[in-house]
C-alpha positions, 0 to 999 in steps of 0.5 A: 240241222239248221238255225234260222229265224230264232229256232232249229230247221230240220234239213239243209235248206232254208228260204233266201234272199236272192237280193242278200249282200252276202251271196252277192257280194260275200259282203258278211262273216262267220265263225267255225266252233266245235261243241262237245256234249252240248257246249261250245268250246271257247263260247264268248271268244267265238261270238266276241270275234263274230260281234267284232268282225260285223262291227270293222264291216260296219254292220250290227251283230246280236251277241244274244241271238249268235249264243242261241243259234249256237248252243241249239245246235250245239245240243243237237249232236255229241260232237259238233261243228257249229258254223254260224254266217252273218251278212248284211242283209239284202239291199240296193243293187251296187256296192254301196251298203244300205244305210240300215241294213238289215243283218241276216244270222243262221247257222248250222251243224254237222258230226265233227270228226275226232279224227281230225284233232292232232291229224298231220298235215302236208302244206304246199306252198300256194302262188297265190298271195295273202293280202296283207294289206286287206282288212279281209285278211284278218276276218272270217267274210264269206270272200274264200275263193283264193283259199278254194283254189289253192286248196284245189291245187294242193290237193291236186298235187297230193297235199293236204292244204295250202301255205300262204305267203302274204305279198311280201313273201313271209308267211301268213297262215295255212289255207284253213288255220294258223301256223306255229313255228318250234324254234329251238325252245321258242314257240313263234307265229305270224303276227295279224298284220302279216294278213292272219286271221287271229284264230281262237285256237291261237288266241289261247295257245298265245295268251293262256296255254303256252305261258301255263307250260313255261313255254315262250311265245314270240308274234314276228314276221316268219320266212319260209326258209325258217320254217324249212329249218324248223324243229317242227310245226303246226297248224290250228283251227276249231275243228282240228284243233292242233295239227303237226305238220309233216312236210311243207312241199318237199321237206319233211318234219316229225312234228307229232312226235315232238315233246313241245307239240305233245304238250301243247296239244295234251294242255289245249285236249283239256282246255277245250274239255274244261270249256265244255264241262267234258272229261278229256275222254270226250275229244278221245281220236 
């Protein structure tokens, strides 16, 4: 199902410009959220980062418009995964951006997968590089080659996503979410100028859910060989919601059995229920 135009299209095609920055240039944003029985979870924290991501590119963004595009869709599937692009619209041939552009919205749903939450992961270390220095790297554009590549490989080698180390060889993020770190009785993740993308999920682990549960939470710079001497890990993102790590490359972690990522992941189930008005039930694996 799809969203365009201020209503729903039935199918999985609409009209394009063939002039659209976004699919010239990946000159746009978007947001993944997950909807439970007609709501989406974390709403106004999902358009909130949309709006924001729009304006640091320079272009105009309708809180409004986003809210409708995903609660229609929102109410057309139990358990959904809403995936809302915004670009800037067509203009001139070059780099240089209209002067008024014209955004594009539209957005789409499809059945989300309770398998996916609390599903582990096994993270191979990518050669390729998260530039830190890009304001890109802590957006959501439509520029995601370096994560398909790197996805590739890892599937290639028998993983299930990538670790991406930012040019200085410290940690940044996992191909499709962020990482956490249990180090003894302190929870730890790469801060956003480490070239992370600030993830809703992370968002309310470090600001409501971690502090409910007594836990401390440090944002600083992470080398792989901490993480290699980790207690355990995760990685999160609106459709998997937390995922423990099993192994980074050759070293492996129960991280889904430990008492800390349990906790987390029983408090953010009934987090993500409350923000939809769900029972705990509606996330059931």
């Amino acid at each position: 199902m799809l969203w365009a135009d201020g209503r729903l299209v039935e199918g999985g095609t609409l009209p394009f410009d063939m002039g659209d920055r976004g699919l010239l240039l990946g000159d746009g944003v978007f947001d993944t959220a997950l909807a439970v029985q007609g709501r989406i979870a974390f709403e106004s924290a999902h358009i909130d980062r949309l709006v924001a991501a729009a304006d640091t590119l320079g272009f105009p963004a309708d809180p409004d418009a986003i809210a409708q595009a995903m609660r229609e869709l929102a109410d057309t599937l139990p358990l959904a995964a809403i995936r809302t692009t915004l670009t800037r619209g067509s203009g001139p041939r070059g780099l240089a951006p209209p002067k008024e552009p014209t955004p594009f919205l539209f957005a789409s749903a499809a059945p989300a997968r309770a398998g996916l939450f609390f599903s582990a992961l096994r993270l191979l270390p990518t050669e390729i590089a998260r530039n830190e220095t890009s304001p890109a790297s802590r957006l959501k554009t439509l520029g995601y080659l370096d994560a398909v590549l790197a996805a590739r490989a890892a599937t290639a080698a028998g993983f299930d996503e990538a670790l991406f180390l930012n040019t200085q060889g410290r940690v940044a993020c996992a191909g499709t979410g962020n990482v956490f770190v249990v180090l003894g009785d302190v929870l730890v993740t790469p801060p956003a100028e480490e070239g992370v993308l600030p993830g809703i999920v992370r968002g309310e682990i470090l600001s409501t859910i971690a502090p409910g549960l007594g836990l401390a939470v440090e944002e600083r710079p992470l080398r792989l060989a901490e993480l290699e001497r980790a207690e355990a890990l995760f990685v999160t993102n609106s459709l998997r919601l937390i995922a423990p790590v099993a192994a980074i490359g050759g070293t492996t972690y129960n991280s889904a059995e430990h008492a800390i990522v349990q906790r987390l992941w029983s408090a953010l189930r009934e987090a993500v229920a409350a923000s939809c008005g769900a029972e705990p039930d509606a996330l059931s694996l």
